[in-house]
C-alpha positions as CSV (number, residue, x, y, z in Angstrom):
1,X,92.9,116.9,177.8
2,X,96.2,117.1,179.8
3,X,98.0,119.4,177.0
4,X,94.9,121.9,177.1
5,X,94.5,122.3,180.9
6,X,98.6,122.3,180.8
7,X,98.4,125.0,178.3
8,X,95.7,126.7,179.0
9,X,96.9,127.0,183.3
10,X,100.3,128.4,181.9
11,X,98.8,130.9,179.5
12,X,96.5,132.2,182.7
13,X,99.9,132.4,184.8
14,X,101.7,133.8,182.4
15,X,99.2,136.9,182.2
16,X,98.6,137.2,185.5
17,X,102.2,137.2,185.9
18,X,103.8,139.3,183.6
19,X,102.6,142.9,184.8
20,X,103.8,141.5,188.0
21,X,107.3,140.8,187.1
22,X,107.6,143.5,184.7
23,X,107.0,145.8,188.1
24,X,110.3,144.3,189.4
25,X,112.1,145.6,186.6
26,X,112.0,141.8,185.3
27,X,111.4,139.8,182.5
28,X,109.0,136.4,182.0
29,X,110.8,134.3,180.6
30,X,108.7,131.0,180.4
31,X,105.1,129.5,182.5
32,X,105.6,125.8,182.9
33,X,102.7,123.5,184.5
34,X,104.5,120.3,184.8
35,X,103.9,117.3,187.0
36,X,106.5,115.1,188.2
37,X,105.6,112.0,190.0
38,X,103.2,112.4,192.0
39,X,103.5,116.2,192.5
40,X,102.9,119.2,189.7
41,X,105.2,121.8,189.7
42,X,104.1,125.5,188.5
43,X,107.8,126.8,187.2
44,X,107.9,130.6,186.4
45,X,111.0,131.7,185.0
46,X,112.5,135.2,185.2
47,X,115.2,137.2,183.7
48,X,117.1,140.3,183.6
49,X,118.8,142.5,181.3
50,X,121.7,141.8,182.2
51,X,121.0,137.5,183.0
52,X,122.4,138.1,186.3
53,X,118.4,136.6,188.7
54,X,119.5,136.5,192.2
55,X,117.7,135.2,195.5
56,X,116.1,138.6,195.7
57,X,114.1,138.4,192.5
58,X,112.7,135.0,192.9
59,X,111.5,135.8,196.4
60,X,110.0,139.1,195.4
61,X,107.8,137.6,192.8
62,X,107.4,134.5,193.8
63,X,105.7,136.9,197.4
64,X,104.3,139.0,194.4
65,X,102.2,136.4,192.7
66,X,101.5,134.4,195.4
67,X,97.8,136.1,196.5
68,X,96.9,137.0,193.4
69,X,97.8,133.2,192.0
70,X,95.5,132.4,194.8
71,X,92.5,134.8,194.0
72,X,92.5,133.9,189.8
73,X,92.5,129.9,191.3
74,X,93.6,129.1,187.9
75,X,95.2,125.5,189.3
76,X,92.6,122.8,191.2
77,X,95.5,121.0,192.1
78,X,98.0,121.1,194.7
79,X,101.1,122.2,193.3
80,X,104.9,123.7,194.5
81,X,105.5,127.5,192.9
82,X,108.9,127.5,192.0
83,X,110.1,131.0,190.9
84,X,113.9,131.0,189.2
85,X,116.2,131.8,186.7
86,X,116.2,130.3,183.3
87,X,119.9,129.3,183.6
88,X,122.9,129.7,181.8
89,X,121.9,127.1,179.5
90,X,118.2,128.3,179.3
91,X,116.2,126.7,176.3
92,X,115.1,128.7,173.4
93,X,111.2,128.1,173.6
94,X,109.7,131.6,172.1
95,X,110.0,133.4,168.9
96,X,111.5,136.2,170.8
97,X,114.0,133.9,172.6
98,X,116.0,132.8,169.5
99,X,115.7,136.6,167.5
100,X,117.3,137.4,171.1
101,X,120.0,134.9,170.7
102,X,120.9,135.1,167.0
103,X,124.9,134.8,166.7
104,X,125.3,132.8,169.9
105,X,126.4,129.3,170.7
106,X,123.8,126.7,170.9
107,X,122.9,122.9,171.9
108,X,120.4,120.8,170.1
109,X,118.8,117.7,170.7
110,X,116.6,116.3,167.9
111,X,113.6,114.2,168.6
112,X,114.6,112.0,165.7
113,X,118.1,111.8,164.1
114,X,119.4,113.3,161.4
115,X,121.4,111.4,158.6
116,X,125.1,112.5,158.9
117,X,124.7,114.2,161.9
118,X,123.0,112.9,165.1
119,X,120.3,113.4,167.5
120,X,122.2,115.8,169.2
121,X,124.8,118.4,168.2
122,X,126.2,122.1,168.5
123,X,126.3,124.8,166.4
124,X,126.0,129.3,165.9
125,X,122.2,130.0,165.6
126,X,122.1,132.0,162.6
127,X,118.6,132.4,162.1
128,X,115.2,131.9,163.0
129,X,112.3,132.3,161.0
130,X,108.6,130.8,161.3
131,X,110.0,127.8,162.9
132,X,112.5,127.4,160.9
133,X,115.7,127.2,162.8
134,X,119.7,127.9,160.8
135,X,122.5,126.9,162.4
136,X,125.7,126.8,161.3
137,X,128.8,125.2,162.4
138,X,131.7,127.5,164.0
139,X,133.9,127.8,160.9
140,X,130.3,129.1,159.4
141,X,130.8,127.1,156.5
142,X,128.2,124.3,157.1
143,X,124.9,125.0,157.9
144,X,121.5,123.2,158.5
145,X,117.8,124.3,158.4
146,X,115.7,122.4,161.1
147,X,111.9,122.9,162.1
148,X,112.0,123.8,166.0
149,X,109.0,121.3,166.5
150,X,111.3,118.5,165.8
151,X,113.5,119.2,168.4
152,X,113.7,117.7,172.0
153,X,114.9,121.2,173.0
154,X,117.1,124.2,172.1
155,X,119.7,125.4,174.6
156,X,122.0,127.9,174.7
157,X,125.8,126.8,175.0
158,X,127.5,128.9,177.6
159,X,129.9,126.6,178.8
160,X,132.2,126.6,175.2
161,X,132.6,130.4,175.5
């Protein structure tokens, strides 16, 4: 019952949202409903262009959604609205997030390992298909075909570049 009322409170946010950061000249770039301890968290992450989210953003949206967050009541909890960046390692969770990222530098941490490999290695996302995620090592000579749904997560790998 968790997952649904999880799922089902981001997929509210997430449209209630959108138009709203979309106004900003923003994107949404993941709803997250999470509770930690004792306390949930609604996360909304935002992007630009050009990946550069300042202080300025988060506050206008975070003011932006605020109201109408409270009208829709889509939460019966208590929870903290956190409004931010998705980082410079941001994880790949949507279809559109890895056809955005095809070419670049990636992190991967498998839920299981993999024979040979690991639990968690590096690698050039190639491709992305269905679920199906390529990735080939940086000489582009090895490559590997995982299902995204047996990963932990997906990151991008700034920090090599």
């Amino acid at each position: 019952m968790a997952k649904n009322k999880k799922s089902g409170t981001a997929s509210a946010v997430w449209e209630l949202a959108q138009p709203i950061v979309e106004g900003f000249g923003l994107k949404l770039w993941d709803v997250r409903y999470v509770k930690e301890g004792a306390q949930w968290f609604l996360r909304v992450f935002i992007d630009k262009e050009d990946g550069l989210v300042d202080i300025t953003d988060c506050e206008n949206v975070s003011r932006a959604i605020d109201k109408p967050l409270d009208e829709l009541d889509p939460i019966t909890d208590n929870y903290i609205l956190e409004v931010s960046s998705p980082g410079i390692e941001r994880e790949l969770i949507l279809d559109s997030h890895f056809e955005q990222y095809i070419g670049a530098d990636i992190m991967v941490k498998m839920i299981r390992p993999i024979e040979g490999i690991g639990k968690e290695f590096k690698g050039v996302l190639k491709d992305y298909n269905n679920g199906e995620v390529t990735i080939t090592d940086h000489s582009g000579e090895n490559e590997i075909v995982i299902a995204k749904k047996d990963t932990a997560f997906i990151k991008l790998d700034d920090f090599d570049i």
